[in-house]
mmCIF file of the N, C-alpha and C atoms, coordinates in Angstrom:
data_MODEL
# 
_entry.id   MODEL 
# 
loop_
_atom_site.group_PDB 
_atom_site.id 
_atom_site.type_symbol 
_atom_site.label_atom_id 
_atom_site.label_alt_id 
_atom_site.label_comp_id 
_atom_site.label_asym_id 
_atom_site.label_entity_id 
_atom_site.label_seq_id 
_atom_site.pdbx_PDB_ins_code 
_atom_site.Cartn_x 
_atom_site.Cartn_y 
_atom_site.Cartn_z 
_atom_site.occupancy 
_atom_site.B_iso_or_equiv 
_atom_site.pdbx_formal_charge 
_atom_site.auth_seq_id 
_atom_site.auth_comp_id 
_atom_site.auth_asym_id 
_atom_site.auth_atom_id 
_atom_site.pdbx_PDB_model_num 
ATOM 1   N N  . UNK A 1 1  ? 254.419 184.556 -54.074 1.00 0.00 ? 1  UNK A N  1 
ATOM 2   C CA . UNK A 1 1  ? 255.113 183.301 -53.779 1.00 0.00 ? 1  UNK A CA 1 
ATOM 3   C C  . UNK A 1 1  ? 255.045 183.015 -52.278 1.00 0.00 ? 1  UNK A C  1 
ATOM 4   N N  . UNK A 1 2  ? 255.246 181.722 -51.911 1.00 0.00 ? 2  UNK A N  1 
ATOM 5   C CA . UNK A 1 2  ? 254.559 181.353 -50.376 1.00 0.00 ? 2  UNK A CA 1 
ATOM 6   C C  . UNK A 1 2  ? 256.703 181.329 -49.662 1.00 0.00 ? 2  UNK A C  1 
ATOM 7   N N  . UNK A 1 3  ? 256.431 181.168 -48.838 1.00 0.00 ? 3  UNK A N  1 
ATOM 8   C CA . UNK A 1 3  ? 257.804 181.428 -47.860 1.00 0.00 ? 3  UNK A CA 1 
ATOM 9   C C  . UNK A 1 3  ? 258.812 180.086 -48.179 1.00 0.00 ? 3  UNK A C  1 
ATOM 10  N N  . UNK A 1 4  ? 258.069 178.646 -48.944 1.00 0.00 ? 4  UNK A N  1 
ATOM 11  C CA . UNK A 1 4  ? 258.656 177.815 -49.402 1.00 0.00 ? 4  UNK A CA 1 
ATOM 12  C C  . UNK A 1 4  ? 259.327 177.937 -50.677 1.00 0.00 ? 4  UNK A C  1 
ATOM 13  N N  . UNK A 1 5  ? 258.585 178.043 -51.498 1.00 0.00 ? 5  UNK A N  1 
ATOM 14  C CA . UNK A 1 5  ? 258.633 179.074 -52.916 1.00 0.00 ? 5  UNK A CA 1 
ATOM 15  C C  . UNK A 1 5  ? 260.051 179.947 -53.125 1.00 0.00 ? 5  UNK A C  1 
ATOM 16  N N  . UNK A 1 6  ? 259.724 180.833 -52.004 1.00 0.00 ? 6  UNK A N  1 
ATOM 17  C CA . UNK A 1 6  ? 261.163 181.870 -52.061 1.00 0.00 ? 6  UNK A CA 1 
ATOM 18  C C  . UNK A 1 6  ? 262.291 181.084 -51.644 1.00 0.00 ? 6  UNK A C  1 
ATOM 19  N N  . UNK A 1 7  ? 262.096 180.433 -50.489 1.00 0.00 ? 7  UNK A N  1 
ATOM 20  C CA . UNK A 1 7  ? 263.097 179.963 -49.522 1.00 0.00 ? 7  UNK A CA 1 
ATOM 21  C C  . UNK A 1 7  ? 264.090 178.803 -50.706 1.00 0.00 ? 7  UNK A C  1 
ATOM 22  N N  . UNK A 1 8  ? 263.323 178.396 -51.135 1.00 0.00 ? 8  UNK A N  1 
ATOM 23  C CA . UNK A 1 8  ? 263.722 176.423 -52.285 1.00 0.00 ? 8  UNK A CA 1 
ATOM 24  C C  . UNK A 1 8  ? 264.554 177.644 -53.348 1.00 0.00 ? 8  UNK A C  1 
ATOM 25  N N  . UNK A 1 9  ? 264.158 179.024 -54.086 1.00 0.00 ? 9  UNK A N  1 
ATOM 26  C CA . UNK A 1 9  ? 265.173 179.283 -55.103 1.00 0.00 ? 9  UNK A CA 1 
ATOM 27  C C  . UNK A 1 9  ? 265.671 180.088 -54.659 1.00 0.00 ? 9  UNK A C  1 
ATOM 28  N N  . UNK A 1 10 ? 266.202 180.518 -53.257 1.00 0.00 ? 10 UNK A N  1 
ATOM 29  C CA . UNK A 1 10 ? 267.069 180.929 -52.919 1.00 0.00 ? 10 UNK A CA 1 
ATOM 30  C C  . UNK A 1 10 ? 267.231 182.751 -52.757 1.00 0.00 ? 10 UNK A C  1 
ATOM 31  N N  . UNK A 1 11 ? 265.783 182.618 -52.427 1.00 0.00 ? 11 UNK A N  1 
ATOM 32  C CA . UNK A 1 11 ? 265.478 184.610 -52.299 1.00 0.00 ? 11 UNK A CA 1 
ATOM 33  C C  . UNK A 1 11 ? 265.237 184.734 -51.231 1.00 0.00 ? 11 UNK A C  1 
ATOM 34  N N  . UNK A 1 12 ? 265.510 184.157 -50.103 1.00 0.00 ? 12 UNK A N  1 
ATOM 35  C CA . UNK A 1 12 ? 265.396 184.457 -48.749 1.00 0.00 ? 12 UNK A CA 1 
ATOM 36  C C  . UNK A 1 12 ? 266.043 183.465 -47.774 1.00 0.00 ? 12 UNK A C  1 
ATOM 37  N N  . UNK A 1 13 ? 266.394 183.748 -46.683 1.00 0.00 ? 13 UNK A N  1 
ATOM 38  C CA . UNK A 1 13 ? 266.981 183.045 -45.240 1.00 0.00 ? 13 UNK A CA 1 
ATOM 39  C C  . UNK A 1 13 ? 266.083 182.277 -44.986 1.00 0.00 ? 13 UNK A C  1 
ATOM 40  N N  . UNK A 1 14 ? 266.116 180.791 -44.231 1.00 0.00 ? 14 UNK A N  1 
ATOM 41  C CA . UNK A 1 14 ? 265.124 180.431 -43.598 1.00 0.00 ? 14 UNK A CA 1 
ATOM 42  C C  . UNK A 1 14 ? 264.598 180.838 -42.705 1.00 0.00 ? 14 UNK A C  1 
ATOM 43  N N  . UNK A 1 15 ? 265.720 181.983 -41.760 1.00 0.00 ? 15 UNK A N  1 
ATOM 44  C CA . UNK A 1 15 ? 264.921 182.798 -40.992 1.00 0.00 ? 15 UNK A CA 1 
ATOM 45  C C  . UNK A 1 15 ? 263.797 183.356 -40.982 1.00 0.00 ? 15 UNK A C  1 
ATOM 46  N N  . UNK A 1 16 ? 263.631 184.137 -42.264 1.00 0.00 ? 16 UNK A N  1 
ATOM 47  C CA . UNK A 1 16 ? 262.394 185.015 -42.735 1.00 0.00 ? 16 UNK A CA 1 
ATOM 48  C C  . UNK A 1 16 ? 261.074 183.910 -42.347 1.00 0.00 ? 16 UNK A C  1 
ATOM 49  N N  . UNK A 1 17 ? 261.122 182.699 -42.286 1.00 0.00 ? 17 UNK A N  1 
ATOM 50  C CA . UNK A 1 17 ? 260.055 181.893 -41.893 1.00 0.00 ? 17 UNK A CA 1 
ATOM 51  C C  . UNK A 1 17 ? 259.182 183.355 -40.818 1.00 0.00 ? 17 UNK A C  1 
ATOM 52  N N  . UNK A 1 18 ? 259.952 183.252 -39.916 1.00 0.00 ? 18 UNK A N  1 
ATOM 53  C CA . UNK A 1 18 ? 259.224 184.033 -38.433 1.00 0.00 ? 18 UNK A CA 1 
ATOM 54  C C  . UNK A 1 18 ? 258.535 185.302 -39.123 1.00 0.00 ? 18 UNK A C  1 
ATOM 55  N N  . UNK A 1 19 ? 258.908 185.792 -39.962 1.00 0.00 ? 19 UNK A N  1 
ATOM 56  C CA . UNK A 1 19 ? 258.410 187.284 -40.933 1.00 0.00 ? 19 UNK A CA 1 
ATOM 57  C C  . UNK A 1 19 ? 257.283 187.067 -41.399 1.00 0.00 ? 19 UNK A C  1 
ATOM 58  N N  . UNK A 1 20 ? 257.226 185.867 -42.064 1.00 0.00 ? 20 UNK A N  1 
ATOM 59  C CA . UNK A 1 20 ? 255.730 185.143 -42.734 1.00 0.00 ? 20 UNK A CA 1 
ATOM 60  C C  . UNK A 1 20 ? 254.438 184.686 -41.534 1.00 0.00 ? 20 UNK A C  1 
ATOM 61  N N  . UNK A 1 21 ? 255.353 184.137 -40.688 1.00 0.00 ? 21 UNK A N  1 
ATOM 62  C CA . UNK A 1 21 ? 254.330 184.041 -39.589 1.00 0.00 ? 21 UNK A CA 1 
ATOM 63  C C  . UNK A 1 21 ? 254.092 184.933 -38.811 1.00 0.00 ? 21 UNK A C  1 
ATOM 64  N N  . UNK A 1 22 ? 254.756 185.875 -38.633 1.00 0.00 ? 22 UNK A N  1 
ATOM 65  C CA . UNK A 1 22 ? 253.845 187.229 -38.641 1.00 0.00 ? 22 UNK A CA 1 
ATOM 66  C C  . UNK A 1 22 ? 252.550 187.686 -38.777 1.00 0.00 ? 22 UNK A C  1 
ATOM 67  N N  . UNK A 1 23 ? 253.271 187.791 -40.257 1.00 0.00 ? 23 UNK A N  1 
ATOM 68  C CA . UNK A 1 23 ? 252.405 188.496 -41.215 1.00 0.00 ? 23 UNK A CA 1 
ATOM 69  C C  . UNK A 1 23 ? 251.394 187.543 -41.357 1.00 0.00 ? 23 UNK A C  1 
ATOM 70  N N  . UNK A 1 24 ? 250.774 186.232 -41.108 1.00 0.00 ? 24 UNK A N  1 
ATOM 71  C CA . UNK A 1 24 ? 249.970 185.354 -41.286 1.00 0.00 ? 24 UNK A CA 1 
ATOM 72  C C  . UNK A 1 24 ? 249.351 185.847 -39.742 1.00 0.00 ? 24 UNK A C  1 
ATOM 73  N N  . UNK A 1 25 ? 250.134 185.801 -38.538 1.00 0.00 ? 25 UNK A N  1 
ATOM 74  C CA . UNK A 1 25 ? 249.009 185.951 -37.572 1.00 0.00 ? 25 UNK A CA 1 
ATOM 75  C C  . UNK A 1 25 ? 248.339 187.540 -37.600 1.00 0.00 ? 25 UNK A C  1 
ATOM 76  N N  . UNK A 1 26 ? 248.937 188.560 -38.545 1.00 0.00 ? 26 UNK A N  1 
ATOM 77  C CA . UNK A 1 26 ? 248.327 189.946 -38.590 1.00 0.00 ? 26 UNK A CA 1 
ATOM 78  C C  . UNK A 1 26 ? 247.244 190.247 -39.939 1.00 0.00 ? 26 UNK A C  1 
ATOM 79  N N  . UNK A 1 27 ? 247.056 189.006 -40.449 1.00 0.00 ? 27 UNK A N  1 
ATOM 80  C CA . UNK A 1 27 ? 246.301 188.435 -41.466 1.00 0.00 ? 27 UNK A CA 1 
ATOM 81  C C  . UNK A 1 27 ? 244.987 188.022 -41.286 1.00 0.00 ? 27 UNK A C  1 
ATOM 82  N N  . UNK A 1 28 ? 243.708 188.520 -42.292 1.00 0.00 ? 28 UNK A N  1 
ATOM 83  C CA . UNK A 1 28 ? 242.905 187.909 -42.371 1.00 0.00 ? 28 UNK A CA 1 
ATOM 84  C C  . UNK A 1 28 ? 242.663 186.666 -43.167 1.00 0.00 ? 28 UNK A C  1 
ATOM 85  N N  . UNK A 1 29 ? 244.004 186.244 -43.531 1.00 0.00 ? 29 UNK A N  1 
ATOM 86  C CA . UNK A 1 29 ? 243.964 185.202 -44.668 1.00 0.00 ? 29 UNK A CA 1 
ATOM 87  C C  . UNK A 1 29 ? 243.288 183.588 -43.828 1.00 0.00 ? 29 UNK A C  1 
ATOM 88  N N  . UNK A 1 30 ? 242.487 182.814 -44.358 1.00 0.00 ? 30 UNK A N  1 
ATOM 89  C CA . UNK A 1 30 ? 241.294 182.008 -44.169 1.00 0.00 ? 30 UNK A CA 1 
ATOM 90  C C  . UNK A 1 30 ? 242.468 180.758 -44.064 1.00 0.00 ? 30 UNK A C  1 
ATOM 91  N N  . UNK A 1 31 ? 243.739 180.683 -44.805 1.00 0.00 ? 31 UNK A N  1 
ATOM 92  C CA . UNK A 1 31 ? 244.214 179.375 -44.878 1.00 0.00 ? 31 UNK A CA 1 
ATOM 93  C C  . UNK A 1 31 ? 245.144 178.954 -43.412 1.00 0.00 ? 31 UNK A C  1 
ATOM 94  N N  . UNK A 1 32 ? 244.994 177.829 -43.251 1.00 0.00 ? 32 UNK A N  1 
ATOM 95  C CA . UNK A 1 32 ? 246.257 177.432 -42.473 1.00 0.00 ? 32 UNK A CA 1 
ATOM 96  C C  . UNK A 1 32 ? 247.477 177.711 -42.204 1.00 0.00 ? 32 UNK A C  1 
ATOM 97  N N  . UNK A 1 33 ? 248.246 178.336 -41.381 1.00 0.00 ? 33 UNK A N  1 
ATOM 98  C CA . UNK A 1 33 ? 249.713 178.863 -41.626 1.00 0.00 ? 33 UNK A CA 1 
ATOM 99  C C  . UNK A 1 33 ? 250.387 177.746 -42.036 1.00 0.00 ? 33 UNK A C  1 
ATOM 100 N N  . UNK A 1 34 ? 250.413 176.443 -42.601 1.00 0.00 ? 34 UNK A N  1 
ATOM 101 C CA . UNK A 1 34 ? 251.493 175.652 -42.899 1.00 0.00 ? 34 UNK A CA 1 
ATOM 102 C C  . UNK A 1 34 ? 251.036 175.900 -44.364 1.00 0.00 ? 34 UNK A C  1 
ATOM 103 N N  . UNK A 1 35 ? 249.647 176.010 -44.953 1.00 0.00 ? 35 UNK A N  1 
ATOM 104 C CA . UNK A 1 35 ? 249.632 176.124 -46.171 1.00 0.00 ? 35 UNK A CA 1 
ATOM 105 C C  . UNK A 1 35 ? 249.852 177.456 -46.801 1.00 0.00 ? 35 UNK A C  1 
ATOM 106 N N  . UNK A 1 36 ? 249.428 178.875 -45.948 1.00 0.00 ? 36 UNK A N  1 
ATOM 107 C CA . UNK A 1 36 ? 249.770 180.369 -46.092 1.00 0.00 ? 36 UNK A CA 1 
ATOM 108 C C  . UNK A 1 36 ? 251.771 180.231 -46.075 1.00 0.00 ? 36 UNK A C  1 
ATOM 109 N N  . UNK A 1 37 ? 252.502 179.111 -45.733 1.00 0.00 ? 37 UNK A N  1 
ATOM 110 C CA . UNK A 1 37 ? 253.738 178.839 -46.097 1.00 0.00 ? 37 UNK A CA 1 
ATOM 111 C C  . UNK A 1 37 ? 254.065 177.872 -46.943 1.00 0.00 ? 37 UNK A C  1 
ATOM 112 N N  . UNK A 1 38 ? 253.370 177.516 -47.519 1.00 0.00 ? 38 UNK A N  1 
ATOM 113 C CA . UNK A 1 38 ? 253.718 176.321 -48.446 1.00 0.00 ? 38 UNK A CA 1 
ATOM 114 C C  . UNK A 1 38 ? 253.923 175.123 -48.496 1.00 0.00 ? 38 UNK A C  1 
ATOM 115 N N  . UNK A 1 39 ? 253.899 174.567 -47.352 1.00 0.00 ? 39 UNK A N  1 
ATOM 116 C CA . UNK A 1 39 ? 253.938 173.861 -46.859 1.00 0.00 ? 39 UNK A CA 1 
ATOM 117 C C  . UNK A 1 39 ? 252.991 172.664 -47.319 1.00 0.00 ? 39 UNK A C  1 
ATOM 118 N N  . UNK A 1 40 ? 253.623 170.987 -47.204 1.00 0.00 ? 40 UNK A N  1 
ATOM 119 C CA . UNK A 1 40 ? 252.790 169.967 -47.896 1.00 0.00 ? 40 UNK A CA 1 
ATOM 120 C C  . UNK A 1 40 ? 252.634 169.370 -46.580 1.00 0.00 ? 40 UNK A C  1 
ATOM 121 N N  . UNK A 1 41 ? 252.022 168.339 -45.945 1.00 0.00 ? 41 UNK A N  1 
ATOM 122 C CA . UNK A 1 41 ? 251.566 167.700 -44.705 1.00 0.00 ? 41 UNK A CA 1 
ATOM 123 C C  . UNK A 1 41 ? 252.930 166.867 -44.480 1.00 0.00 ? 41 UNK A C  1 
ATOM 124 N N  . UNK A 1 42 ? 253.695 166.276 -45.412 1.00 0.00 ? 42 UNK A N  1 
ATOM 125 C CA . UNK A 1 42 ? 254.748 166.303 -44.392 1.00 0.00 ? 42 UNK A CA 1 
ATOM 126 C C  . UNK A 1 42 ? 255.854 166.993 -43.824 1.00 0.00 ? 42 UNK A C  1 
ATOM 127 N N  . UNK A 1 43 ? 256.294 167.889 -44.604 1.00 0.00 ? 43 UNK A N  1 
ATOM 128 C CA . UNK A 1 43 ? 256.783 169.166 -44.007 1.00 0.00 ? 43 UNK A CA 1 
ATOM 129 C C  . UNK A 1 43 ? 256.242 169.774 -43.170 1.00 0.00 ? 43 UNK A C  1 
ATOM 130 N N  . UNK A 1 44 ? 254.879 169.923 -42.976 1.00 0.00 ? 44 UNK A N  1 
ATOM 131 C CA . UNK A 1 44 ? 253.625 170.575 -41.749 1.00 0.00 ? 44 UNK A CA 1 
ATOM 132 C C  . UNK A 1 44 ? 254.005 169.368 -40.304 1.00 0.00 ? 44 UNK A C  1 
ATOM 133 N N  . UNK A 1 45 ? 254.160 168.063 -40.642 1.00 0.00 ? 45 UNK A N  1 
ATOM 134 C CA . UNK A 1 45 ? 254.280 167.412 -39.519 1.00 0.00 ? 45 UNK A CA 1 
ATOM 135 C C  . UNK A 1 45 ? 256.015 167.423 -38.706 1.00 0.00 ? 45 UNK A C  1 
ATOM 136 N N  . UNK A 1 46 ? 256.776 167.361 -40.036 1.00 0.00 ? 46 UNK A N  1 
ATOM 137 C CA . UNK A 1 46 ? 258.063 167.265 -39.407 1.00 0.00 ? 46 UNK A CA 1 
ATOM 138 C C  . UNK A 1 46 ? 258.245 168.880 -38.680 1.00 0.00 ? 46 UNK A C  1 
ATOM 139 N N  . UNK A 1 47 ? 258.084 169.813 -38.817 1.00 0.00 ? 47 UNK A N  1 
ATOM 140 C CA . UNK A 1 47 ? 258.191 171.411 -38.317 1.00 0.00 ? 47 UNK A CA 1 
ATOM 141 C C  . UNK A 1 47 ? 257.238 171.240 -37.026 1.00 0.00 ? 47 UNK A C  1 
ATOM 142 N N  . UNK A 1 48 ? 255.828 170.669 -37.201 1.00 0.00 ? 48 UNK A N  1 
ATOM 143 C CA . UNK A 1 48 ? 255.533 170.349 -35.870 1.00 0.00 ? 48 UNK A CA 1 
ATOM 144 C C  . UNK A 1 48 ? 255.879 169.765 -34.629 1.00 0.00 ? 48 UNK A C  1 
ATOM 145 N N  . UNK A 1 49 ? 256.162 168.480 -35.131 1.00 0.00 ? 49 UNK A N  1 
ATOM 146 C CA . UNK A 1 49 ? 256.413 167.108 -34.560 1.00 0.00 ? 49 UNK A CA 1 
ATOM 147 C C  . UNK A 1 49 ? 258.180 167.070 -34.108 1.00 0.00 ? 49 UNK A C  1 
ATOM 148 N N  . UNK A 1 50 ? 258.710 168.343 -34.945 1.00 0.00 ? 50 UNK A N  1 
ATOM 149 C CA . UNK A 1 50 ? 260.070 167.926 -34.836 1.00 0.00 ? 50 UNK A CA 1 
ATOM 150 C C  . UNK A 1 50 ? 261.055 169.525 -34.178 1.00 0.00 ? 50 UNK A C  1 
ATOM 151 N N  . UNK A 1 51 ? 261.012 170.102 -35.108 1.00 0.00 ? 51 UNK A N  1 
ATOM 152 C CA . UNK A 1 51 ? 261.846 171.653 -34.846 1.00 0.00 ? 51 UNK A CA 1 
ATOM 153 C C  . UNK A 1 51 ? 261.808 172.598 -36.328 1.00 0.00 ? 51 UNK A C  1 
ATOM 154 N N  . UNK A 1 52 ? 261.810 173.885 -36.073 1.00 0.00 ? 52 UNK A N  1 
ATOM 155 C CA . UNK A 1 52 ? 262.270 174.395 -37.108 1.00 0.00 ? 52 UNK A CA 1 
ATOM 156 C C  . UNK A 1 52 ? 263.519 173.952 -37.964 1.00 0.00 ? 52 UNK A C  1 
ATOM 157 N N  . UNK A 1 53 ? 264.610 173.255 -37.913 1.00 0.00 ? 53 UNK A N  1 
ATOM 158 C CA . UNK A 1 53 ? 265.968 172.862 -38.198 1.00 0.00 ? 53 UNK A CA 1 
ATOM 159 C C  . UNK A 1 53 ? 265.807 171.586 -38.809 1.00 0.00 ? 53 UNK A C  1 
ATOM 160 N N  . UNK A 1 54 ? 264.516 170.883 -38.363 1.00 0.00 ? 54 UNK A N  1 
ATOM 161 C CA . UNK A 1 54 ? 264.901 169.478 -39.094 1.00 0.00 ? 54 UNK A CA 1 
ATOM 162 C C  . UNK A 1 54 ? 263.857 170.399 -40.392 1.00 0.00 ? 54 UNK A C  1 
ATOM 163 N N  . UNK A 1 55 ? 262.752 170.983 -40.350 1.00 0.00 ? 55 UNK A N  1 
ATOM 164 C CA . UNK A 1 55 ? 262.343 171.762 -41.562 1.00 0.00 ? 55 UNK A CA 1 
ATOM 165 C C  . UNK A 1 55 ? 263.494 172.276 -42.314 1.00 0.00 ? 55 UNK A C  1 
ATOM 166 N N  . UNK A 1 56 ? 264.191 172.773 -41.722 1.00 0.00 ? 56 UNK A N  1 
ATOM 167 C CA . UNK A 1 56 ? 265.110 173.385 -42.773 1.00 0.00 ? 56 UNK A CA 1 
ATOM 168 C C  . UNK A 1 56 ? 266.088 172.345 -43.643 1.00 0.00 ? 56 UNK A C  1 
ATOM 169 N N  . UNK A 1 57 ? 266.151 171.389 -42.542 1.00 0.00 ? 57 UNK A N  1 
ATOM 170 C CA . UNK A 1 57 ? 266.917 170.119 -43.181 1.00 0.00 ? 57 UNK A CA 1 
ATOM 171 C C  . UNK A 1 57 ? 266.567 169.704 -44.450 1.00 0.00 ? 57 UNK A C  1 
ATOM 172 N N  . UNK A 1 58 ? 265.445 169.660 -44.576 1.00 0.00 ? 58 UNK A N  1 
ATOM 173 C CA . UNK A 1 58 ? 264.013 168.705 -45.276 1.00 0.00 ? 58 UNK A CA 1 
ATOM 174 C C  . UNK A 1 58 ? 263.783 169.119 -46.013 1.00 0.00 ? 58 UNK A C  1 
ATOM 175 N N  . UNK A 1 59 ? 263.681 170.567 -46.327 1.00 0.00 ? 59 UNK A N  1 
ATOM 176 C CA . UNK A 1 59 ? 263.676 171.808 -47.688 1.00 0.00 ? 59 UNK A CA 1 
ATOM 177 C C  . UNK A 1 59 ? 265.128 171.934 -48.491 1.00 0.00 ? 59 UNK A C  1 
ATOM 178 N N  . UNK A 1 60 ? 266.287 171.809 -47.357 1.00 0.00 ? 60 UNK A N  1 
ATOM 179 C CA . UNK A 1 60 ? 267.397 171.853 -47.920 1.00 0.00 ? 60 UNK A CA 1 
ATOM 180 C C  . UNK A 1 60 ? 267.896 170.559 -49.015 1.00 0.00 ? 60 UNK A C  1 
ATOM 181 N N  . UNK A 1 61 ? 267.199 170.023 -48.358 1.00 0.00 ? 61 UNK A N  1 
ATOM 182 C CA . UNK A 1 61 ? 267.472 168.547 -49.184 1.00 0.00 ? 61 UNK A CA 1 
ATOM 183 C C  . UNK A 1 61 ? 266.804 168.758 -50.647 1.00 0.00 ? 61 UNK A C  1 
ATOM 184 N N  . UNK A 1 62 ? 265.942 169.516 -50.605 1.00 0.00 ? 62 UNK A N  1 
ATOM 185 C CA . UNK A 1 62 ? 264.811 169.828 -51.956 1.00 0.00 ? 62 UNK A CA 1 
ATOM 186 C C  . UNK A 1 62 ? 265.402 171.262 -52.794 1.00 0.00 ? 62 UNK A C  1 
ATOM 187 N N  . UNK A 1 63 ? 266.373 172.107 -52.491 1.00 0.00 ? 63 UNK A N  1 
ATOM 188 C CA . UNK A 1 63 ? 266.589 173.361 -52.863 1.00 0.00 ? 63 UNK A CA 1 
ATOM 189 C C  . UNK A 1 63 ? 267.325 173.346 -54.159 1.00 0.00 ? 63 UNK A C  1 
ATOM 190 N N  . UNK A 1 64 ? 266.980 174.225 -54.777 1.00 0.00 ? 64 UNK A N  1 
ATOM 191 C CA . UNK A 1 64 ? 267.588 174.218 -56.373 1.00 0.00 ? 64 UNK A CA 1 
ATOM 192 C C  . UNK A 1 64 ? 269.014 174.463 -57.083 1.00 0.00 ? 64 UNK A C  1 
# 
């Protein structure tokens, strides 16, 4: 499961974000870290464009 995945049913902190990106920069994995997190392009832009917090906002609004 990707760090969105866990995060939306409630098996992890949004903290753990920083754990995944980690483990993505100690990775040979080929994908993008917004998609190696689950991430859809506008969630990829608002976390860019904006802060970790309005991401969390933006997922929270989506959580189960």
């Amino acid at each position: 499961m990707t760090f969105k995945e866990k995060y939306l049913a409630g098996e992890i902190p949004f903290e753990d974000i920083d754990l995944y990106i980690e483990e993505w920069n100690g990775s040979d994995d080929e994908r993008r870290l917004a998609e190696y997190l689950g991430l859809n392009a506008d969630e990829e832009d608002v976390w860019v464009d904006e802060s970790d917090e309005a991401l969390k906002e933006m997922l929270d609004s989506r959580k189960k």
